[in-house]
MARLUMVEX-851591 format. One record per residue (C-alpha): residue number from 1; residue in three letters; x, y, z. Coordinates in Angstrom, 1 decimal, always signed. Example, Ala and Ser with C-alpha at 12.3 -4.5 7.8 and 13.67 -1.06 7.14 Angstrom:
2
{site 1,ALA,{+12.3,-4.5,+7.8}},
{site 2,SER,{+13.7,-1.1,+7.1}},
END
This chain:
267
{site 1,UNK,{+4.3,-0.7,+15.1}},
{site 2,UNK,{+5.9,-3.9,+13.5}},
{site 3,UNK,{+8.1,-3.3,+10.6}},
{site 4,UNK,{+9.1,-5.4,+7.2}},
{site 5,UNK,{+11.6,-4.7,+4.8}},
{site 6,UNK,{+10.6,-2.8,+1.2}},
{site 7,UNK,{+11.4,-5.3,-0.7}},
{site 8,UNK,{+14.8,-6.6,-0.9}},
{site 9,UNK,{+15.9,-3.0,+0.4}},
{site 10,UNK,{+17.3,-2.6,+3.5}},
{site 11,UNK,{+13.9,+0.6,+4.2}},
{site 12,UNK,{+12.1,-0.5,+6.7}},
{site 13,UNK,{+8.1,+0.3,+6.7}},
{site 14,UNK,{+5.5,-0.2,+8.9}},
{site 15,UNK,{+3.1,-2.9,+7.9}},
{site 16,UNK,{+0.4,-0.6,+8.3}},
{site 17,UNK,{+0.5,+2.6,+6.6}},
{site 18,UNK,{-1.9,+5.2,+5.5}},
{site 19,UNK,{-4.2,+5.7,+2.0}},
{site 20,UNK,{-5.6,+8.8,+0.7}},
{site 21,UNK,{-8.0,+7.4,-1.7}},
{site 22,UNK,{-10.1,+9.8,-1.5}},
{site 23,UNK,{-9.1,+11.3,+2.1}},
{site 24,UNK,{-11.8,+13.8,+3.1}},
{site 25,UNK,{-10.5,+14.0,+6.5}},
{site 26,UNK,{-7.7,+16.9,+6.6}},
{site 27,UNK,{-4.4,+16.7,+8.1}},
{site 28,UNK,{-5.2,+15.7,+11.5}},
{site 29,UNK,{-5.6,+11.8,+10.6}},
{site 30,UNK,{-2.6,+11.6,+8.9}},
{site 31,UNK,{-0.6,+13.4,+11.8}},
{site 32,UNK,{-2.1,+11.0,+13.7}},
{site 33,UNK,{-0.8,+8.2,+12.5}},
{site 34,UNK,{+2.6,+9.3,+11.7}},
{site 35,UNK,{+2.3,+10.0,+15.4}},
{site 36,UNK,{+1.3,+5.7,+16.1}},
{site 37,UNK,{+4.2,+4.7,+13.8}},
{site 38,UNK,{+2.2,+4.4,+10.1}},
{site 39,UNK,{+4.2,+7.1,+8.6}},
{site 40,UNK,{+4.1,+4.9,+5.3}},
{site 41,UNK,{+1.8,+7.6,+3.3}},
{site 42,UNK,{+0.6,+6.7,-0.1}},
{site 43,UNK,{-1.1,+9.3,-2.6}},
{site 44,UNK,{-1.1,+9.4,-6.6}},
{site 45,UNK,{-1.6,+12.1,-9.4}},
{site 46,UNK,{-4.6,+10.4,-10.0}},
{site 47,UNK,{-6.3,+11.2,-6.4}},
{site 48,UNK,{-5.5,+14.9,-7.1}},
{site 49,UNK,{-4.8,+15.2,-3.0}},
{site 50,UNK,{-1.0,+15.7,-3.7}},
{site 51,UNK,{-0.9,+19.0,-3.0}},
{site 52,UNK,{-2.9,+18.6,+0.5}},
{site 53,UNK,{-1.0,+16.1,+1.6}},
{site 54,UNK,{+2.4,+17.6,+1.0}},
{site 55,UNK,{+1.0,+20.5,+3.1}},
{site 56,UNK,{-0.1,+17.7,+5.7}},
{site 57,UNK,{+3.2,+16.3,+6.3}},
{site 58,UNK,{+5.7,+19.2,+5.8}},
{site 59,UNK,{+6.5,+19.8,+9.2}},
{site 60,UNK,{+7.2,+16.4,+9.9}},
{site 61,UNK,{+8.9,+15.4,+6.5}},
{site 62,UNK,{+11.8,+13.7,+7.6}},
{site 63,UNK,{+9.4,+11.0,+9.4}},
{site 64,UNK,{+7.3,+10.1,+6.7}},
{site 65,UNK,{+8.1,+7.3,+3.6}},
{site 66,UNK,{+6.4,+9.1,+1.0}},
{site 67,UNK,{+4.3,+7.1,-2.1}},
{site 68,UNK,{+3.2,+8.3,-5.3}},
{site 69,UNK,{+1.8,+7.1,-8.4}},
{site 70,UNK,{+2.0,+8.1,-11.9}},
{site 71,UNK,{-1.0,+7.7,-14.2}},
{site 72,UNK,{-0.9,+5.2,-16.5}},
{site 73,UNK,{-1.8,+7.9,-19.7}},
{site 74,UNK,{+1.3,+8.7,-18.6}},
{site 75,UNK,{+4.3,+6.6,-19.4}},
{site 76,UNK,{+5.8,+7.6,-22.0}},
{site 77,UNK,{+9.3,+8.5,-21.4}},
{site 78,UNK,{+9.0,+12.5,-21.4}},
{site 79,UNK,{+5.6,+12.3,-20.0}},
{site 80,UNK,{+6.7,+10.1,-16.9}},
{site 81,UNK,{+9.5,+12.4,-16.1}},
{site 82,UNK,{+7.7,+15.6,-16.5}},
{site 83,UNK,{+4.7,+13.9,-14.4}},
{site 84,UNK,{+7.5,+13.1,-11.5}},
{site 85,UNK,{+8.5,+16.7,-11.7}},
{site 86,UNK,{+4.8,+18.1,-11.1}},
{site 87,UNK,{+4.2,+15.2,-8.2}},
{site 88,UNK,{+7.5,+16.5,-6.5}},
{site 89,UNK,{+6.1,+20.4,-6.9}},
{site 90,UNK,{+2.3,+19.8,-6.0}},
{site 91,UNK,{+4.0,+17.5,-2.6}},
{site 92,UNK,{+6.6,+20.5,-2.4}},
{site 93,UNK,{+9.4,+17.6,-1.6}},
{site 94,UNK,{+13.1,+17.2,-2.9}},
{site 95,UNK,{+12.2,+13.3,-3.3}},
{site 96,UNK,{+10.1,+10.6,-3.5}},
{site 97,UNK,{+10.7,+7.9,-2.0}},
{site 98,UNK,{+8.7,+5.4,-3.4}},
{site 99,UNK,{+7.3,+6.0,-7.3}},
{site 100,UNK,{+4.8,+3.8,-8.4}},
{site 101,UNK,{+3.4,+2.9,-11.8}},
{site 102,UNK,{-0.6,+3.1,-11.3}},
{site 103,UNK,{-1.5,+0.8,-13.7}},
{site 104,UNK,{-0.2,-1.3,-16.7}},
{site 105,UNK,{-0.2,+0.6,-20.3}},
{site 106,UNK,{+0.2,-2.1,-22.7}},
{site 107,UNK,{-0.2,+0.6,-25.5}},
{site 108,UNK,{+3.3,+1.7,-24.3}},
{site 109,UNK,{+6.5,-0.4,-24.1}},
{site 110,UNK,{+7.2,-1.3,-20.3}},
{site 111,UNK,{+11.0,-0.9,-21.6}},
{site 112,UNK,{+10.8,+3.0,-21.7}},
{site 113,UNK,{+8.5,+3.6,-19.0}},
{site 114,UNK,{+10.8,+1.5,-17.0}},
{site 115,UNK,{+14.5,+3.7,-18.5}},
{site 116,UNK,{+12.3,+6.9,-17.3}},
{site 117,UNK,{+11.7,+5.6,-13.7}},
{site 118,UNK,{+15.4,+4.4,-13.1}},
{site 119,UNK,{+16.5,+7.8,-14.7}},
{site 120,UNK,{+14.3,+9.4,-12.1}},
{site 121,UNK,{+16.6,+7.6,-9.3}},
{site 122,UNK,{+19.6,+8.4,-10.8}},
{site 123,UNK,{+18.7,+12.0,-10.3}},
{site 124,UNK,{+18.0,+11.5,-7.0}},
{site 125,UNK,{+14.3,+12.4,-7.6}},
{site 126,UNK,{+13.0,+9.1,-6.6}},
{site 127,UNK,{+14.4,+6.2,-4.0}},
{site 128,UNK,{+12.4,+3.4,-4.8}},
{site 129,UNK,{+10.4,+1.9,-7.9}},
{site 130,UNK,{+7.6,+0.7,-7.8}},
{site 131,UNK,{+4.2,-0.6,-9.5}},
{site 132,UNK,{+0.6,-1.0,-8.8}},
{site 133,UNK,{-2.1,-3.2,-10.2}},
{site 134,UNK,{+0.4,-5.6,-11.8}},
{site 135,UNK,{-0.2,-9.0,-12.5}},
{site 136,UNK,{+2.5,-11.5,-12.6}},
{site 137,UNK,{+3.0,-11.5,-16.4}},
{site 138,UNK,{+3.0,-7.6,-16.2}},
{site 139,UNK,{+5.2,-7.8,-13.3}},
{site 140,UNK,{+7.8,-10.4,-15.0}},
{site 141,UNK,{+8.0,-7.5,-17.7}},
{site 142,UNK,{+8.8,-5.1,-16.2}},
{site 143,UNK,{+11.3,-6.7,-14.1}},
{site 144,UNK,{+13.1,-7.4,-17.5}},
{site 145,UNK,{+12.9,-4.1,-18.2}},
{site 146,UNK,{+14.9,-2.7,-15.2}},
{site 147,UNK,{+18.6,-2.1,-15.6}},
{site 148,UNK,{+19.9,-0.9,-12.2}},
{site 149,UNK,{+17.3,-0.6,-9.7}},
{site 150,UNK,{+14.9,-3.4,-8.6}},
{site 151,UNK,{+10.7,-3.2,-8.5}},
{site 152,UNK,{+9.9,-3.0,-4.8}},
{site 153,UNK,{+6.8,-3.3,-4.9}},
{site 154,UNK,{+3.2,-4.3,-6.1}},
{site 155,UNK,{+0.5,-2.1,-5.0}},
{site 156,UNK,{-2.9,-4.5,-5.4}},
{site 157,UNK,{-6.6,-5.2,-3.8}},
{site 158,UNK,{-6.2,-7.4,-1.3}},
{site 159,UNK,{-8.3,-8.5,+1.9}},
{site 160,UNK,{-10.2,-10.9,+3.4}},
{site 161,UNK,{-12.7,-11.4,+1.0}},
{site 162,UNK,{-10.6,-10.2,-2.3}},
{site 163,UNK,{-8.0,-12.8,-2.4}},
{site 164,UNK,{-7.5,-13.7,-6.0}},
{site 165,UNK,{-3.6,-12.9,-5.4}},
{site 166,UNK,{-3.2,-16.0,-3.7}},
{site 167,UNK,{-3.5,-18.2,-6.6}},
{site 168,UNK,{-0.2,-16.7,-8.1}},
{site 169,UNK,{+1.3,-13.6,-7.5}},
{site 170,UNK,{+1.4,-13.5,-3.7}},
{site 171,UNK,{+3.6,-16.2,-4.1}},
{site 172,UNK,{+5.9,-15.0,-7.0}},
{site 173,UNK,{+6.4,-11.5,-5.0}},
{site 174,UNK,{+7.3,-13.4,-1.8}},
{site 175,UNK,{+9.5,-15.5,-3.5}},
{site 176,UNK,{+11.2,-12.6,-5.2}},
{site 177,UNK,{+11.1,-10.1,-2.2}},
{site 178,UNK,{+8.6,-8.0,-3.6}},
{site 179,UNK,{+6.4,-6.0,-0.7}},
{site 180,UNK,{+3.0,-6.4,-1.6}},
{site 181,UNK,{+1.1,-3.1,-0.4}},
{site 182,UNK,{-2.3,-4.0,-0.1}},
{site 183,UNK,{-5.4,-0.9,-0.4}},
{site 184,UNK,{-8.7,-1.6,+0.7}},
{site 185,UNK,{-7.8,-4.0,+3.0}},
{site 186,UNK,{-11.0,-3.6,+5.0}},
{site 187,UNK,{-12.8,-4.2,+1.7}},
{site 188,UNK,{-14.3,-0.5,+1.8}},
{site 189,UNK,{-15.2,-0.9,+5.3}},
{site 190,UNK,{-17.5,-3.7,+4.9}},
{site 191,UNK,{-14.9,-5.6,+7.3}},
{site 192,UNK,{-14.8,-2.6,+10.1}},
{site 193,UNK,{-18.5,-3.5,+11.5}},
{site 194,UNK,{-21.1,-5.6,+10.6}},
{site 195,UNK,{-22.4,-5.5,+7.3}},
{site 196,UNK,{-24.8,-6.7,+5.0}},
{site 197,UNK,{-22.2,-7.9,+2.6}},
{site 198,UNK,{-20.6,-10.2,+4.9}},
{site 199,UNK,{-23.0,-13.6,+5.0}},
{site 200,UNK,{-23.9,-14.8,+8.7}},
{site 201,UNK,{-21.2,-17.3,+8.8}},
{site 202,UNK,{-18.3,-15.0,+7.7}},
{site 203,UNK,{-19.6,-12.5,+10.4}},
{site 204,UNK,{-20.0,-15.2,+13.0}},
{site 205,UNK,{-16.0,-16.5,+12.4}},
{site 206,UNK,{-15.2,-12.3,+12.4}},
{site 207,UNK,{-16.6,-12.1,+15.8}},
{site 208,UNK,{-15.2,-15.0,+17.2}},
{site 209,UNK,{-11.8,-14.0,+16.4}},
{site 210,UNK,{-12.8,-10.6,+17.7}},
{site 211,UNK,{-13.7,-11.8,+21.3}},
{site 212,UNK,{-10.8,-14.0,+21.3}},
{site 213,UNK,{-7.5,-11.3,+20.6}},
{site 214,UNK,{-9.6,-8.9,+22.5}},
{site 215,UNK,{-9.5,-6.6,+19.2}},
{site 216,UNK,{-12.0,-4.8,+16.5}},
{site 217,UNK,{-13.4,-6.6,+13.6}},
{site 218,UNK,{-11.2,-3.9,+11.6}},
{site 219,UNK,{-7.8,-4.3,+13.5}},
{site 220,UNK,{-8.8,-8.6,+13.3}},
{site 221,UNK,{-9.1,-8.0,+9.6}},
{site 222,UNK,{-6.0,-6.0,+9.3}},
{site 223,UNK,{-3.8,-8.5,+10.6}},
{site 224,UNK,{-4.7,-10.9,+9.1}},
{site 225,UNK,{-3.3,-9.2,+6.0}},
{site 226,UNK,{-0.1,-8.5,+7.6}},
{site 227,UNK,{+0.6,-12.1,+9.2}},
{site 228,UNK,{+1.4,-12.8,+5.3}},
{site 229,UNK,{+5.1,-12.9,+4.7}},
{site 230,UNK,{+5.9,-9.5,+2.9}},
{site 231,UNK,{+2.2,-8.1,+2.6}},
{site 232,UNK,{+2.0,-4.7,+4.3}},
{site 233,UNK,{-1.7,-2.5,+4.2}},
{site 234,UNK,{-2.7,+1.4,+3.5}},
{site 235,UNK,{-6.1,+1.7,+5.0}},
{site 236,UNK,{-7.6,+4.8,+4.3}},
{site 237,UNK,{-9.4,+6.9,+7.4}},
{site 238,UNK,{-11.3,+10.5,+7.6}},
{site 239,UNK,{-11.1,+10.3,+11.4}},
{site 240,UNK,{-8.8,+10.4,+14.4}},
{site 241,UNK,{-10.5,+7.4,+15.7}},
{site 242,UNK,{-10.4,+5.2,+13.2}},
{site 243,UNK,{-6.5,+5.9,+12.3}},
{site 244,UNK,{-5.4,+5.0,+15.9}},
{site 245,UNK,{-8.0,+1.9,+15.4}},
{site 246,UNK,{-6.2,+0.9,+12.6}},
{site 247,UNK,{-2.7,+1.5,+13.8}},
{site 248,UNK,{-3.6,-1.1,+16.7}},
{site 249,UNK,{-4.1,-3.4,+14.4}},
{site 250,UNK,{-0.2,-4.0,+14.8}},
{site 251,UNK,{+2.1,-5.2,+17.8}},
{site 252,UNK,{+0.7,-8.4,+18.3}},
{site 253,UNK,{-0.3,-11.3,+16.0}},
{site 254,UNK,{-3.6,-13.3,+15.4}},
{site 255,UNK,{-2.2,-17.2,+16.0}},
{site 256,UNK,{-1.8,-19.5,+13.3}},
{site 257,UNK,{-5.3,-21.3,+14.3}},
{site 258,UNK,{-7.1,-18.0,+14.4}},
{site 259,UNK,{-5.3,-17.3,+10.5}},
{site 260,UNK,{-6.7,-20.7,+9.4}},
{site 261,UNK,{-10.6,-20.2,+10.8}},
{site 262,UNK,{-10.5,-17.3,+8.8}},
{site 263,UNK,{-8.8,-18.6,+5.5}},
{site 264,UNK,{-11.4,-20.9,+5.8}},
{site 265,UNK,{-14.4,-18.8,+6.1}},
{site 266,UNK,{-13.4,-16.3,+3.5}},
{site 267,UNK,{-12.6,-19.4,+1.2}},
END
């Protein structure tokens, strides 16, 4: 499994973790994959799978970067402490290591959401800050907002046929060493096997890449994301199979040709 930096941190994750949007699959995916190297696992208060997961991975605790998300009805300064402290009980951990703001609340000053995160380090609750589903305005606020400890990380769509990142904050987080973690990377599997939502063209381009690296459409798809400079992916899986699919995805690279007949085609 191929590693990048967090950030400007000196962590290093593997570009291809593991999301539990939704994870209907019990723990014997995720072992799995910790197992292959993605031991990047990433949940949120908001998926109500905490406590599941934290069962999951307690035996093998010490292996495992562990990411959470506070909601965004909850970042005020009290409420994002107290929603740390319940994250930390339902995953029955000491600390997490990467705490993520869900989504933007522009009904609450970034300023004291931002004083209650980096208190949160300081107590040695939380490693690393985080966001998720920031733009690069929201992103340049918050940034302002930090006194001590830098944002990480963005947390955003992004895949082969979701791109809109591109036009400006893909740019502005690599420039700033900000890892973008991209979910849905196989665009909710509609990039894993043919599929009605992908037009004949983009499908024929997919499967010429495919027979070329000798890979899946999913693993084609999935590197692609991670042959961007500082992009790493959570793909989310129910089954043994498709974890140790996706976790092939790394340790070897699509060629810069291959990367441009796809940028192309998903234009």
């Amino acid at each position: 499994m191929e590693l990048k930096n967090l950030g400007s941190t000196s962590l290093m994750v593997p570009e291809i973790g593991m999301g539990t949007w939704k994870h209907s699959g019990g723990p014997e995916p995720l072992l799995r994959g910790i197992y292959l190297g993605a031991y990047l696992i990433d949940t949120a208060e908001m998926y109500r799978n905490e406590e599941e997961v934290g069962k999951a991975i307690a035996a093998r605790r010490n292996e495992v970067i562990l990411a959470t998300k506070v909601l965004d009805s909850h970042l005020r300064y009290d409420q994002v402490l107290r929603a740390a402290d319940e994250s930390l009980r339902r995953l029955s951990v000491d600390c997490i290591n990467l705490y993520q703001i869900h989504w933007p609340n522009h009904s609450i000053p970034i300023a004291e959401t931002m004083r209650a995160m980096e208190e949160l380090v300081d107590a040695g609750k939380v490693r690393y800050v985080g966001v998720s589903n920031f733009s690069t305005r929201e992103l340049r606020e918050a940034q302002g907002a930090t006194i001590s400890y830098p944002i990480v990380s963005n947390q955003v769509l992004y895949n082969l046929t979701s791109r809109r990142i591109e036009e400006e904050l893909l740019p502005y987080c690599q420039e700033h060493h900000i890892t973008i973690i991209a979910y849905t990377p196989l665009a909710d599997g509609s990039l894993a096997t043919p599929s009605r939502f992908l037009t004949d063209r983009r499908l024929k381009v997919l499967e010429q890449v495919e027979a070329q690296t000798n890979k899946t459409m999913a693993q084609v798809a999935l590197n692609w994301c991670t042959s961007r400079t500082n992009v790493i992916v959570i793909p989310k899986s129910n089954s043994v199979t498709r974890t140790e699919e996706n976790c092939t995805a790394s340790g070897w690279r699509l060629s810069p040709a291959q990367v441009r007949t796809l940028d192309e085609a998903f234009a």
